[in-house]
C-alpha positions as CSV (number, residue, x, y, z in Angstrom):
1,X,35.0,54.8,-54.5
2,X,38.2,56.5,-55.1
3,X,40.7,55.4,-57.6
4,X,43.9,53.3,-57.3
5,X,46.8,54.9,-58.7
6,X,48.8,52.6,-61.0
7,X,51.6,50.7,-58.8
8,X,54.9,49.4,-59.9
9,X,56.3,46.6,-58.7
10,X,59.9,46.5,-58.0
11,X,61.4,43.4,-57.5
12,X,63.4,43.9,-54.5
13,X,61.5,41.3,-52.5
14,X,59.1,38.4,-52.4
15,X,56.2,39.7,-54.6
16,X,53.3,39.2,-52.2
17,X,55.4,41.6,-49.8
18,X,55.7,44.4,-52.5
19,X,52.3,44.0,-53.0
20,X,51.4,44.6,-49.2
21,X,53.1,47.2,-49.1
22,X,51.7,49.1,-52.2
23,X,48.1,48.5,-51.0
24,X,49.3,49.2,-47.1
25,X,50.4,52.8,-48.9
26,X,47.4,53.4,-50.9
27,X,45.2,52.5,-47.9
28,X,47.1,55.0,-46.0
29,X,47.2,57.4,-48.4
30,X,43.4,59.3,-47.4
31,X,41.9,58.5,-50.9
32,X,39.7,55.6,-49.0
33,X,37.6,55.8,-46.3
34,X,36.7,53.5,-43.3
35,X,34.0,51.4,-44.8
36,X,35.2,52.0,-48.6
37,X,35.3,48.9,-50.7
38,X,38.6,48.8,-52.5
39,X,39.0,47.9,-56.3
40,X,38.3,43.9,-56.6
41,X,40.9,41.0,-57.2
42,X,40.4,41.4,-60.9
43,X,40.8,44.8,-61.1
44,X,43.5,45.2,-59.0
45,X,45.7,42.3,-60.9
46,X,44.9,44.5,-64.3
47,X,46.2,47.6,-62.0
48,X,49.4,46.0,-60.7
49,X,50.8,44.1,-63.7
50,X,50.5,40.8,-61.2
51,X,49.1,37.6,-61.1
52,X,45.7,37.1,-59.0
53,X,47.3,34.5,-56.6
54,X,49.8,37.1,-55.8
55,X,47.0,39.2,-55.2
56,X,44.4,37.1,-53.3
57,X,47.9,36.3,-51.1
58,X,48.6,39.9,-50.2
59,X,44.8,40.6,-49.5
60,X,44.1,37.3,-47.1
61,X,47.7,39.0,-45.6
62,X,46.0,42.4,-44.7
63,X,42.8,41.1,-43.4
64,X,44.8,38.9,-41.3
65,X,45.8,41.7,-39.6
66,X,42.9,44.1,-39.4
67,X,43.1,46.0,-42.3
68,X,40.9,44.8,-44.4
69,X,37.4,42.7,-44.4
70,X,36.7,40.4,-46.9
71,X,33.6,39.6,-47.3
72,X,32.3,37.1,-49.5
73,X,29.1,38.1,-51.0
74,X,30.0,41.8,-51.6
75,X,33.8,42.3,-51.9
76,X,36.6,43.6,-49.4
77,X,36.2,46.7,-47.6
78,X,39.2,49.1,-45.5
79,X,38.5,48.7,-41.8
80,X,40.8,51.6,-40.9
81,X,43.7,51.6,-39.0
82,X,43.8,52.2,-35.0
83,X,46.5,51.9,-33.2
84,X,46.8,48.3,-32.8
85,X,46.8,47.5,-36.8
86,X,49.3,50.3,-36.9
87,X,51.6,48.5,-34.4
88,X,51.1,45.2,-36.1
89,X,52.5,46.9,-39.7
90,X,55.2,48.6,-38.4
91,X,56.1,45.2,-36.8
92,X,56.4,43.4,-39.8
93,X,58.3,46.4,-41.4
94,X,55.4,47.0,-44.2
95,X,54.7,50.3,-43.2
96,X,57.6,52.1,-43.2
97,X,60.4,49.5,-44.4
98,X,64.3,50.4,-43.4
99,X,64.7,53.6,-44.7
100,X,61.2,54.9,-43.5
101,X,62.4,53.4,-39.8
102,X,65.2,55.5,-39.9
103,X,63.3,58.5,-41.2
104,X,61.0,58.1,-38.0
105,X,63.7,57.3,-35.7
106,X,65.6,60.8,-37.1
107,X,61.9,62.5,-36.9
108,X,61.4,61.5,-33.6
109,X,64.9,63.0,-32.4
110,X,64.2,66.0,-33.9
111,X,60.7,67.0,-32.4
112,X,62.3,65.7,-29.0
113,X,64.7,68.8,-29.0
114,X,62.0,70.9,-30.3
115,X,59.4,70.1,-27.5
116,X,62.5,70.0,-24.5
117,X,63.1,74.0,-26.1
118,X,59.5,75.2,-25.9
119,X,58.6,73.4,-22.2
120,X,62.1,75.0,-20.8
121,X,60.0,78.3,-22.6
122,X,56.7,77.3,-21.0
123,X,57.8,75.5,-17.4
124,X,55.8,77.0,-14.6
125,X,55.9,75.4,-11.1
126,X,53.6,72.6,-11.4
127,X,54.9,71.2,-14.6
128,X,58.8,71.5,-13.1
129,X,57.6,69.3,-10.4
130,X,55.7,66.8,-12.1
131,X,59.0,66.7,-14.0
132,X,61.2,66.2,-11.0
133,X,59.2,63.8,-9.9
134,X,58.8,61.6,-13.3
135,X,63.3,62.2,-13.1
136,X,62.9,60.5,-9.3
137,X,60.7,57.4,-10.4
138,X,63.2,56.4,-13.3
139,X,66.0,56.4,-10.6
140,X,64.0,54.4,-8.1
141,X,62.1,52.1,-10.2
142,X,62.4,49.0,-11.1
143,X,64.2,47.7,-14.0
144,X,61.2,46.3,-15.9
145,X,59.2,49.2,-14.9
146,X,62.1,51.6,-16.0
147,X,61.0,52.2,-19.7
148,X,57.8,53.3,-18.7
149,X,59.1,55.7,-16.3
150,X,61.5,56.8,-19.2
151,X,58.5,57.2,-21.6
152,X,56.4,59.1,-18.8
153,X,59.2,61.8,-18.3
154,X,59.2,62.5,-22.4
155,X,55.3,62.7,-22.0
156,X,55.7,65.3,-19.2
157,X,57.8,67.1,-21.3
158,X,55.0,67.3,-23.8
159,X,52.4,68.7,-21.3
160,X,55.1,71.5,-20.3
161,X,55.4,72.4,-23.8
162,X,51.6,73.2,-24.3
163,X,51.4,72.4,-27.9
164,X,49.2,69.5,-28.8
165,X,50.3,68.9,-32.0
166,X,53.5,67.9,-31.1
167,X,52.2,66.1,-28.0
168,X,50.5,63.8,-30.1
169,X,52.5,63.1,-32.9
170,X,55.7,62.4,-30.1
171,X,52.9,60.1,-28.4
172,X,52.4,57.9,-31.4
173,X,56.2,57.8,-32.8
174,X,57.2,56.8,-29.1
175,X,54.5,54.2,-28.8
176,X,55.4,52.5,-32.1
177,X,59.0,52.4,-31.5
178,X,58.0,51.0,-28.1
179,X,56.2,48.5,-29.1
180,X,57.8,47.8,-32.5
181,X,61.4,47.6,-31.5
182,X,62.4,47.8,-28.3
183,X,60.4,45.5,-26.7
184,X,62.1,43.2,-29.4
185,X,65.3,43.6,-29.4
186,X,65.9,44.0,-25.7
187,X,67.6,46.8,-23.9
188,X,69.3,49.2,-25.5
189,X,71.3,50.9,-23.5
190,X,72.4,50.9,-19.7
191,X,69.8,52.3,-17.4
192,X,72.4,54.6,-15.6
193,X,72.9,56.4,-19.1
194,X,69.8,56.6,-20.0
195,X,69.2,58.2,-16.3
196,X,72.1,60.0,-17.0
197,X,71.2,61.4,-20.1
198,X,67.7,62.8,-18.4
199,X,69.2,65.0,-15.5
200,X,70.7,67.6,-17.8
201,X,67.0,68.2,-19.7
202,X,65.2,68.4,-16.5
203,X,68.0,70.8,-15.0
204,X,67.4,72.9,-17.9
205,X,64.3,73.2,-18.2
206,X,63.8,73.9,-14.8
207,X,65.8,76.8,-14.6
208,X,64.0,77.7,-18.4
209,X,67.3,77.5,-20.2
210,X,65.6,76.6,-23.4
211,X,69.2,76.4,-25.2
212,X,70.5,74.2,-22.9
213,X,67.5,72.0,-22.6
214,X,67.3,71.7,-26.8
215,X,71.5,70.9,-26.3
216,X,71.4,68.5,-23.8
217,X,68.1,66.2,-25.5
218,X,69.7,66.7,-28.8
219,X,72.9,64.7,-26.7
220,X,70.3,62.2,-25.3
221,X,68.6,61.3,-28.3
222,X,71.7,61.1,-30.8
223,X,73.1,58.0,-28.5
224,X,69.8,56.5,-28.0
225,X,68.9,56.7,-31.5
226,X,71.9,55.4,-32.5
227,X,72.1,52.4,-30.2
228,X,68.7,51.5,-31.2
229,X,68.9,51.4,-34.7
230,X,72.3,49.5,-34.2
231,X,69.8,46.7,-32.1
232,X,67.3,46.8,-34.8
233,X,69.9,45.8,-37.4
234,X,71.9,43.7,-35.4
235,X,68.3,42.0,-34.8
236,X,67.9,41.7,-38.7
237,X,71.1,39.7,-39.5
């Protein structure tokens, strides 16, 4: 079983929390497994510097949601994380917290440009068609079918670039932020900029301007970035 580095405890909120999230990082950490059985009650109190309650409370929390089973005869074992656990945690904020949010939201933006750069580099007939034709469902759709036509044109993006890597991690950020926010704080932003805001990057990367296609995402996502954080924390108060 792998070991539990020491945690402190900062008392910025409610204790039980803190302790979520300090098991929520070492879970995520890839010291334990799927199937591992993590250190018991006891053991983790002596580790924390905290009460059992507190402990018990924070561990009934993350089996709650799917991390973790409890069973009663041998102990409490990490399930793993798929993507619906995932979601759940970055929900509740004990994942990432505020300034981890903002880190992803900045992340995101960033391999956005990247990935608009290479698939102006990589276009080919096919994959500037799909395009234009993901560009012409987010102007025709309807409004509640609108984000998904926004998130398919990113996606297409991806396959143009040809690099999996980047495919996949834009996949899950886009997915989480989906899910976690902006089904949650409502819209964002009008849907004629955020159609707008998509007509440069395809023209771009049509015509393989890889400049112009970095230039004119990096626009894009700087506004939507920014409106949605300002949702998020207008959502908070």
């Amino acid at each position: 079983m792998a070991e539990l580095a020491r945690i402190t405890v900062e008392p910025r909120e409610p204790l039980a929390a803190e302790v979520s999230r300090r098991l929520i990082d070492y879970l995520m950490s890839g010291e334990v497994q799927p199937g591992d059985r993590i250190p018991s009650e006891r053991q983790l109190t002596e580790m924390l510097g905290v009460n059992r309650p507190t402990v018990r409370e924070a561990i009934k929390s993350l089996g709650f949601l799917g991390l973790l089973e409890i069973r009663q005869s041998s102990g409490t074992y990490f399930r793993g994380a798929d993507s619906d656990v995932l979601y759940r945690l970055f929900e509740l904020g004990l994942v990432l917290g505020e300034r981890g949010a903002r880190d992803m939201v900045q992340a995101r933006a960033e391999l956005e440009v990247v990935v608009a750069g290479l698939a102006a580099q990589a276009r080919d007939e096919a994959g500037v068609e799909l395009l234009r034709a993901r560009l012409t469902a987010m102007r025709e759709c309807s409004d509640e079918e609108f984000p998904e036509a926004d998130t398919a044109f990113h996606a297409a993006l991806g396959e143009l670039a040809d690099n999996v890597v980047l495919r996949d991690m834009l996949k899950g950020m886009r997915a989480m932020i989906q899910r976690g926010w902006v089904e949650r704080t409502g819209s964002v932003r009008t849907r004629k900029v955020a159609y707008d805001d998509h007509v440069p990057i395809f023209e771009a990367v049509a015509r393989g301007d890889a400049e112009a296609a970095r230039s004119a995402m990096a626009a894009h996502m700087e506004g939507a970035s920014r409106r949605l954080m300002e949702a998020l924390e207008q959502r908070e108060e």
